[in-house]
C-alpha positions as MATLAB code, in Angstrom:
seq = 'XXXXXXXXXXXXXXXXXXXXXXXXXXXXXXXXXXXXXXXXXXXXXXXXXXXXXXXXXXXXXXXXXXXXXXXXXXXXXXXXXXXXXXXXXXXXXXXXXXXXXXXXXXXXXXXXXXXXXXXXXXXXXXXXXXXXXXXXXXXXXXXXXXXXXXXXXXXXXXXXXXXXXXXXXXXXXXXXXXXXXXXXXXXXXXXXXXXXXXXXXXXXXXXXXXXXXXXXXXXXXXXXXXXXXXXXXXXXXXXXXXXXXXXXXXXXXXXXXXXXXXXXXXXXXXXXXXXXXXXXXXXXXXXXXXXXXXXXXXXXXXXXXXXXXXXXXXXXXXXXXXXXXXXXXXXXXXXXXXXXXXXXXXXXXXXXXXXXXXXXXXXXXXXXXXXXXXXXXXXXXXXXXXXXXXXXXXXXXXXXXXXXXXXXXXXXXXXXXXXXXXXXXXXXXXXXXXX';
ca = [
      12.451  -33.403  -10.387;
      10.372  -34.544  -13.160;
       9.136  -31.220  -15.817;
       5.767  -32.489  -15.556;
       5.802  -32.120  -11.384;
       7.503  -28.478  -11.606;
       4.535  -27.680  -13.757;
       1.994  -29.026  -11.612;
       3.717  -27.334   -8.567;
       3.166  -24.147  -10.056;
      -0.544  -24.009  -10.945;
      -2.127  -25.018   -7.755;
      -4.564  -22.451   -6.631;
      -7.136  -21.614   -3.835;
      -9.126  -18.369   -3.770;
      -9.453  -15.280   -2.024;
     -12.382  -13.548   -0.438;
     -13.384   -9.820    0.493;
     -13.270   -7.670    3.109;
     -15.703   -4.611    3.253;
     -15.050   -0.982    3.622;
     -15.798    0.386    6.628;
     -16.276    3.973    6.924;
     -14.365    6.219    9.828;
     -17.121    7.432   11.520;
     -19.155    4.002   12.137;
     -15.968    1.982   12.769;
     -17.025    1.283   16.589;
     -21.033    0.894   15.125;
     -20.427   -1.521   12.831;
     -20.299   -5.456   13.749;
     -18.425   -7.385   11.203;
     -20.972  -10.395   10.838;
     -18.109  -12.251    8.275;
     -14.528  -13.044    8.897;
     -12.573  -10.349    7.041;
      -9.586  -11.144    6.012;
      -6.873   -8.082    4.131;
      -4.678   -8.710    2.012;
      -1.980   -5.961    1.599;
       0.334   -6.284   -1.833;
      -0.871   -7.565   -4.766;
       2.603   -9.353   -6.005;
       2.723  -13.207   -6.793;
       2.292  -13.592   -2.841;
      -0.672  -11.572   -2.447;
      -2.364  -12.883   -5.675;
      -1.720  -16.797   -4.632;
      -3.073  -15.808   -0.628;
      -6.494  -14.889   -2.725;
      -6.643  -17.259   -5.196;
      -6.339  -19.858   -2.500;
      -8.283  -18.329    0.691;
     -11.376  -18.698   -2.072;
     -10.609  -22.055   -2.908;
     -10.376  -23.392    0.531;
     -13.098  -21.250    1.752;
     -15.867  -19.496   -1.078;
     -17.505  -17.725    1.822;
     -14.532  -15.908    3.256;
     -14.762  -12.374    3.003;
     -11.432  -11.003    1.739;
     -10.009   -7.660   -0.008;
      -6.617   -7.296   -1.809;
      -5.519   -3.981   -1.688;
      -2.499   -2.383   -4.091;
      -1.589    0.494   -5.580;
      -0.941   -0.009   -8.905;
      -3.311   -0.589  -11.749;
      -1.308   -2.957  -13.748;
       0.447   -6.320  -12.614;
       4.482   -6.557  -14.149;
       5.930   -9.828  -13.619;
       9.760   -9.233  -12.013;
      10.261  -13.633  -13.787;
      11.101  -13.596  -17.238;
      11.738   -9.688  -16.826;
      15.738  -10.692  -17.745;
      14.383  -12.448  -20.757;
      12.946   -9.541  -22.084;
      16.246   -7.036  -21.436;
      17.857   -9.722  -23.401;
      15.448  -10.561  -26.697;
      15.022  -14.305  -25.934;
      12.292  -15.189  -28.621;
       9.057  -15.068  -27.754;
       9.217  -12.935  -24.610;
       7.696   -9.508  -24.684;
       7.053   -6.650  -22.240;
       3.478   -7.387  -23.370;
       4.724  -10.971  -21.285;
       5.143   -9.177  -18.174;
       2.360   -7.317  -18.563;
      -1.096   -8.524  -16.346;
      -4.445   -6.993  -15.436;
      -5.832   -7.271  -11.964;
      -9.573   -7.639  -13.227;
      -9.159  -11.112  -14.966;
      -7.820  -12.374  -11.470;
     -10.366  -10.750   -9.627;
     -13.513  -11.971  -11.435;
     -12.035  -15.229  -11.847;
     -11.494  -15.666   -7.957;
     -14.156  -13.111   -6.870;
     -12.400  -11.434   -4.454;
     -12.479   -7.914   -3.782;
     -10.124   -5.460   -5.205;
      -9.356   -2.059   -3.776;
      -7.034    0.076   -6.205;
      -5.775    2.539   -3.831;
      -2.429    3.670   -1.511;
      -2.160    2.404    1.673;
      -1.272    4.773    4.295;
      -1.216    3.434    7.697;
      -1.624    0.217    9.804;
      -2.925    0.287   13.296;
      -2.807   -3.175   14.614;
      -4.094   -2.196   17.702;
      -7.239   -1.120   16.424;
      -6.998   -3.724   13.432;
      -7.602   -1.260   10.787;
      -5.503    0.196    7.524;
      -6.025    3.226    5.763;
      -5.809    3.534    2.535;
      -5.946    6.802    0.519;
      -9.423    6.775    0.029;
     -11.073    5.353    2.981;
     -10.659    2.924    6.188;
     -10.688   -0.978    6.182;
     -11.316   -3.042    9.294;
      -9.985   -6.746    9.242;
      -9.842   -9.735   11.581;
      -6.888  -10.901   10.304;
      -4.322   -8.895    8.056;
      -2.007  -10.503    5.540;
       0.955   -8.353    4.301;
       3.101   -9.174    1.481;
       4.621   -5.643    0.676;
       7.758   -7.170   -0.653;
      11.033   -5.019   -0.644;
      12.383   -1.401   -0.089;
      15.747   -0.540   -1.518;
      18.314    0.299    1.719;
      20.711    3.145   -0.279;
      22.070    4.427    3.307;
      23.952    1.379    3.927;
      26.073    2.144    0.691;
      26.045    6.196    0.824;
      25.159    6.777    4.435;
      23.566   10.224    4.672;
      24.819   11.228    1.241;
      21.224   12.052   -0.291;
      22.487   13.692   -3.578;
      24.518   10.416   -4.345;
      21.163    8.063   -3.401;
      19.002   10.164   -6.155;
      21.543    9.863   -8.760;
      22.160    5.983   -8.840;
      18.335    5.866   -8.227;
      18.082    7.483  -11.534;
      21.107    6.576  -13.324;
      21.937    3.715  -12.343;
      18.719    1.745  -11.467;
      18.701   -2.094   -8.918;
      16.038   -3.024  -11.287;
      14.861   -5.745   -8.809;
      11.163   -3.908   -8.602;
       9.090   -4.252  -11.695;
       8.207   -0.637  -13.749;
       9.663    1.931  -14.878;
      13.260    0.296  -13.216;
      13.107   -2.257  -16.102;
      12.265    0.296  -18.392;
      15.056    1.782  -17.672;
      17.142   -0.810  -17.959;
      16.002   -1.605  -21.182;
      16.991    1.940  -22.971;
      20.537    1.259  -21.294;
      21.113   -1.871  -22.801;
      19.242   -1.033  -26.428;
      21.570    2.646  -26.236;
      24.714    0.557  -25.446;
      27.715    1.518  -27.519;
      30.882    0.205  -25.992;
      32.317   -0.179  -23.044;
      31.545   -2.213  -19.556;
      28.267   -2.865  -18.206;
      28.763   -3.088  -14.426;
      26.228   -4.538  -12.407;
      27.068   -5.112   -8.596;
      25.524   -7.001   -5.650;
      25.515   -6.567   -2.246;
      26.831   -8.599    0.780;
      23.735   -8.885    2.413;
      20.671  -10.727    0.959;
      18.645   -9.012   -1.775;
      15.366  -10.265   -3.471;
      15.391  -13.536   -5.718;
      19.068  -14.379   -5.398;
      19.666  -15.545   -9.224;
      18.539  -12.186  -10.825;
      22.053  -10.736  -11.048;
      23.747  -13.543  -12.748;
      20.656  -14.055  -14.857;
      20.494  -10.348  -16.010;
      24.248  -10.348  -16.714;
      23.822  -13.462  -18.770;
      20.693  -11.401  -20.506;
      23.115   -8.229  -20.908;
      25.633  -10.178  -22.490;
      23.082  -12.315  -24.673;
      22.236   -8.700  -25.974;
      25.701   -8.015  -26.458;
      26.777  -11.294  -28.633;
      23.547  -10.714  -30.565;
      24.225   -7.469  -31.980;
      27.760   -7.672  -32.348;
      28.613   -5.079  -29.874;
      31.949   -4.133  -28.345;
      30.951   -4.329  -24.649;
      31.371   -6.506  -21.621;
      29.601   -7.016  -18.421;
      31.227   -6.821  -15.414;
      29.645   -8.475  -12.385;
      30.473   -7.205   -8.642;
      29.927   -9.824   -6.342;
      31.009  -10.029   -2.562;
      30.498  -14.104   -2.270;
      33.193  -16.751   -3.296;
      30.525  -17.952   -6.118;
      27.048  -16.947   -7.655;
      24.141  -17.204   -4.453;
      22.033  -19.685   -7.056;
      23.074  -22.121   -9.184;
      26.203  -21.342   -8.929;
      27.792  -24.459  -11.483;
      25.564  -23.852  -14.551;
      26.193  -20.011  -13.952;
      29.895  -20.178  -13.687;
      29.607  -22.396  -17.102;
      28.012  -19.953  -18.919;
      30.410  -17.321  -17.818;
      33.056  -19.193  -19.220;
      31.923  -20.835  -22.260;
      28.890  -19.352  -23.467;
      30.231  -15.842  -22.241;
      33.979  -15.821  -22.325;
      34.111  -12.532  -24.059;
      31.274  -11.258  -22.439;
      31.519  -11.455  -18.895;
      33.838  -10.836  -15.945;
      32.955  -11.995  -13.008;
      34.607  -10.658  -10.109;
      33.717  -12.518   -6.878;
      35.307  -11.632   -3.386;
      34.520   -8.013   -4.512;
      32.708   -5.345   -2.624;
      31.479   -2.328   -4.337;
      32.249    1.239   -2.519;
      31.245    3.627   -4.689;
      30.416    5.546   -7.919;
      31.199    8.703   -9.544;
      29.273    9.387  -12.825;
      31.276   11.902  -13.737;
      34.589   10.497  -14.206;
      32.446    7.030  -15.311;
      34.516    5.259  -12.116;
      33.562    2.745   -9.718;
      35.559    1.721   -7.192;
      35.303   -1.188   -5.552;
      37.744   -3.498   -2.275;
      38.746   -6.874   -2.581;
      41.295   -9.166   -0.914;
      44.248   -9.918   -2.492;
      45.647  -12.686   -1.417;
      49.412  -12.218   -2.503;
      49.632   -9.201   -0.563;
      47.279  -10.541    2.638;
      45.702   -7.198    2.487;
      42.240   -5.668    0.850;
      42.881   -3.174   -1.956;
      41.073   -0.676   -3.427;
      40.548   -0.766   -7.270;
      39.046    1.446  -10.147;
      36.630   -0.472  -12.926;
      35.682    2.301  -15.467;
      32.063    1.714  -16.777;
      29.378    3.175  -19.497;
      26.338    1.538  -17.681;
      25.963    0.378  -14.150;
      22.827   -1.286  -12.217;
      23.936   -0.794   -8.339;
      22.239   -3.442   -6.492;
      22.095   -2.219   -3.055;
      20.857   -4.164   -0.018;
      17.143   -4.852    0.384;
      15.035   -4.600    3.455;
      11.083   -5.132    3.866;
       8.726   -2.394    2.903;
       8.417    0.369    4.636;
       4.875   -0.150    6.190;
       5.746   -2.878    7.933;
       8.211   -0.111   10.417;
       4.963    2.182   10.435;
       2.695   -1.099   11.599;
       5.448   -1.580   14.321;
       5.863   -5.187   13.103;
       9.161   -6.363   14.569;
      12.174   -6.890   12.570;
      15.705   -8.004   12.411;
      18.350   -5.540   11.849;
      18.686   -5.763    8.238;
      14.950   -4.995    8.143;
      13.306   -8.728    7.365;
      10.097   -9.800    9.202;
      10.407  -11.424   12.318;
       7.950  -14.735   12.360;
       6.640  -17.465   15.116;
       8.358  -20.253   14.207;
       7.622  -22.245   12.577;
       4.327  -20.359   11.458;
       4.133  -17.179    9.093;
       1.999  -14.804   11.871;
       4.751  -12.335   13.024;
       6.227  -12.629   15.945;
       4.176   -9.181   16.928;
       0.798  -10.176   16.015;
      -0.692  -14.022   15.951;
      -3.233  -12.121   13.380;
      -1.151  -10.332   11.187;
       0.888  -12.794    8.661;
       3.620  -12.096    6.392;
       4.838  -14.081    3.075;
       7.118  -13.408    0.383;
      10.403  -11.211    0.086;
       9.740   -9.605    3.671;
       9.735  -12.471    5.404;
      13.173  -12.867    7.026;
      12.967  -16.361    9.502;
      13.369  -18.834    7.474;
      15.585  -20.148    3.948;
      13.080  -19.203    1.815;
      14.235  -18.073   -1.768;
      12.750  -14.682   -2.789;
      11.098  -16.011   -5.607;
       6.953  -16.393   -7.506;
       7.137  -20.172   -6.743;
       8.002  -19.878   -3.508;
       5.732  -16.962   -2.690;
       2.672  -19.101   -3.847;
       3.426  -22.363   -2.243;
       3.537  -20.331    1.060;
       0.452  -18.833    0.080;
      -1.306  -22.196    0.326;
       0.224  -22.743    3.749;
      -1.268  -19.379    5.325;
      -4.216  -19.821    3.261;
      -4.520  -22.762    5.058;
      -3.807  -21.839    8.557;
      -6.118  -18.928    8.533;
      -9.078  -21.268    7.555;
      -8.205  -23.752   10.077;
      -8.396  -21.275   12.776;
     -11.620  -19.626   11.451;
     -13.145  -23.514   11.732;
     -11.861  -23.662   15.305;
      -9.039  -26.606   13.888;
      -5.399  -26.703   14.429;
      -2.884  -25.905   11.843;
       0.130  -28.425   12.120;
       3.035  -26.529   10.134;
       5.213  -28.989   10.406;
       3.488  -31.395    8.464;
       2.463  -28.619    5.642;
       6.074  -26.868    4.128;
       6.600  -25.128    1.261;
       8.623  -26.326   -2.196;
       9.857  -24.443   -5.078;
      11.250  -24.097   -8.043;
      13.053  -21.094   -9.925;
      13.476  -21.430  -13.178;
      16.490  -19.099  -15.028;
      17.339  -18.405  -18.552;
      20.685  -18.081  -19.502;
      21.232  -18.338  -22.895;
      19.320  -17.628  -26.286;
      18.663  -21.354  -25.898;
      19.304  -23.039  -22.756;
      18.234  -22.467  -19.570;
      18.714  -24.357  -15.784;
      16.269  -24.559  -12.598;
      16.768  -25.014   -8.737;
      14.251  -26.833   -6.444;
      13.928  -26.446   -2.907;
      12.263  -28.716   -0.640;
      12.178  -28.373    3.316;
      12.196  -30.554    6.681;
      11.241  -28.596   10.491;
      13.434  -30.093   13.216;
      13.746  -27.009   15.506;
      14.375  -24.921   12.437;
      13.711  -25.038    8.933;
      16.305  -26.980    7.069;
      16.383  -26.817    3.274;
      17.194  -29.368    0.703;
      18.241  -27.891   -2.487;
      18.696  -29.671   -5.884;
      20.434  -27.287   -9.280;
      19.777  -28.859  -12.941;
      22.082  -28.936  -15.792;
      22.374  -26.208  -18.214;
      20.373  -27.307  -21.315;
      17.709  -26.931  -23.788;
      15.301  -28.798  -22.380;
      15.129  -26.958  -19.717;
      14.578  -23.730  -21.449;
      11.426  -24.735  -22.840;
      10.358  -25.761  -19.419;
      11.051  -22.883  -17.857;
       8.745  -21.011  -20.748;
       6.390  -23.789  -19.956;
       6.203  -22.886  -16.054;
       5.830  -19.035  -16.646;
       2.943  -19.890  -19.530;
       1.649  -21.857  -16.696;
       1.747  -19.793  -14.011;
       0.524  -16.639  -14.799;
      -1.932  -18.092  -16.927;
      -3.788  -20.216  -13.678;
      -3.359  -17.165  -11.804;
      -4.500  -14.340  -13.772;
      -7.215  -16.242  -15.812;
      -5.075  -16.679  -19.398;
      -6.680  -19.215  -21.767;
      -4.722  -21.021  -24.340;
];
């Protein structure tokens, strides 16, 4: 795929309208006279559903609610932990108001608190929104239980000590102060067996760690946990840079499943099958630093909306649309999602975006949305080197299920200035950035 089509992949847009506050007490007064349309989330998903609602449709009345008061980008968050030139936190850093004004949608800064489907209202902290149709793209919740069980104590300390760092905040802040304190030692990061948001973060961040490392001359390695035969995204160009760029930098341990941790002997201990002895042992990795990784499910609010899910947690859809399989009106996108292929990733999340976008403005015009004929693409661009970087594309066919058609690039340094050159791109169409 040609730099040039990545790029213009990742700036299409479409805009986003409001939805008005309705008050408690005049819910069953009021008549909505304008199709609202609520938008819960503001990540990459919920951004792109705006942008492009108001594109397709300027009338539409739509409101993005989120809680936060300041957007941080989760892409190019490993560039930062690892110095690559030119990428600050100030990069990561985006404010909703520039977005807002630029799409003029409406913008509630507030908590929600419950969904009632029935009655097609949310609550927020602050007051009570009615919609006609409800868009949610909460992204993730971290599942700790499936690691610890019921051991609470445990869940608080690797919470605190030893952070996922797959939500943007005060996780990556974290993160940062580990790496920048780092002495000596091992660096263990691990992953788990189940699927987790944006599958190449891991290898990227322990390519980033060990950047850091080599860079400042310090005495430390990163070890990398990981329960698959190979890396879950671009697996070749991340294997190469484990063992050329990284050689004295990285161990990566695959067929490994991470057990547990004990900060106070600075163990972890982790199972593995041997294949000399046809049996799984148990071994002991000491560490300095850990990020525990532990499997992801969908936001929390999407249990209290009583939106039905698989097991693992992930959204259950109507093929091969994105309205759940619980509500024709109520549509999820992004991480949550759990029916189809879909990497968990800001390209992905806005070429959806279009799609629903789309479908909900087809049905407001009384027209049928073939999705079929309209799938998603994407592109997720990684840096793994003070120099050289790699993507992977994704395109998709629909023949009774969605079937996806990946392509990986080469490891170079052409590709790390396009990568800069989609994420410059990107954020810059969505959140207003000139120059």
């Amino acid at each position: 795929m040609k730099r040039r089509s990545f790029i213009k992949l990742s700036i299409i847009t479409a805009s986003i309208l409001l939805t008005n506050s309705i008050e408690a007490s005049s819910l069953k007064e009021t008549k909505i006279k304008r199709t609202n349309i609520l938008i819960l989330g503001g990540g990459f998903a919920g951004l792109s559903t705006a942008k492009y609602l108001k594109q397709l449709n300027p009338n539409l009345n739509v409101t993005l609610v989120e809680k936060n008061n300041m957007f941080i980008s989760c892409p190019f968050s490993n560039a930062w932990l690892g110095e690559i030139d030119g990428i600050s936190y100030k990069s990561l850093c985006f404010d909703y108001n520039s977005a807002v004004l630029k799409y003029n949608y409406n913008f509630i800064n507030e908590t929600i608190l419950d969904i009632n489907k029935d009655k097609k209202i949310v609550q927020t902290s602050n007051q009570i929104l009615k919609y006609d149709y409800l868009v949610m793209t909460l992204g993730i919740d971290y599942n700790y239980k499936k690691i610890f069980r019921k051991n609470k104590e445990k869940i608080k300390e690797v919470i605190l000590k030893a952070p996922a760092g797959l939500k943007p905040g005060s996780e990556l802040l974290k993160l940062k102060k580990m790496i920048e304190n780092f002495k000596s030692g091992n660096f263990v990061i691990t992953l788990p067996k189940s699927s987790y948001k944006c599958p190449p973060a891991p290898y990227e961040r322990a390519c980033m760690i060990a950047n850091y490392f080599k860079k400042h001359h310090i005495d430390g390695k990163v070890i990398l946990i990981d329960p698959r035969v190979k890396p879950a995204s671009k697996a070749k160009v991340y294997l190469e840079a484990f063992n050329k760029d990284y050689k004295d930098f990285i161990e990566y341990k695959p067929l490994t499943n991470f057990k547990d941790i004990d900060f106070n002997t600075k163990i972890i201990y982790t199972k593995n099958f041997d294949e000399k002895s046809n049996k799984y042992i148990t071994s002991e990795i000491a560490f300095e630093e850990a990020s525990i990784i532990p499997p992801n499910k969908a936001n929390k609010l999407y249990k209290k909306a009583k939106i039905e899910t698989y097991t693992q947690g992930w959204v259950k859809l109507r093929k091969p649309t994105y309205q759940t399989l619980t509500d024709e009106n109520i549509y999820v996108i992004g991480d949550a999602q759990g029916e189809y292929p879909f990497p968990k990733s800001a390209q992905m999340a806005s070429s959806c975006a279009y799609i629903l976008a789309s479908d909900i403005n087809a049905r407001i015009n009384n027209e049928v949305f073939d999705y079929k004929k309209n799938l998603p693409g994407n592109v997720c661009y990684s840096i793994l080197t003070q120099t050289k970087g790699a993507w992977v594309s994704h395109k998709y066919e629909y023949k009774n299920k969605m079937i996806a058609i990946s392509e990986t690039s080469s490891l170079s340094k052409e590709n790390f200035t396009t990568a800069k050159d989609w994420y410059k791109g990107f954020t810059n169409e969505l959140f207003d950035i000139k120059g």
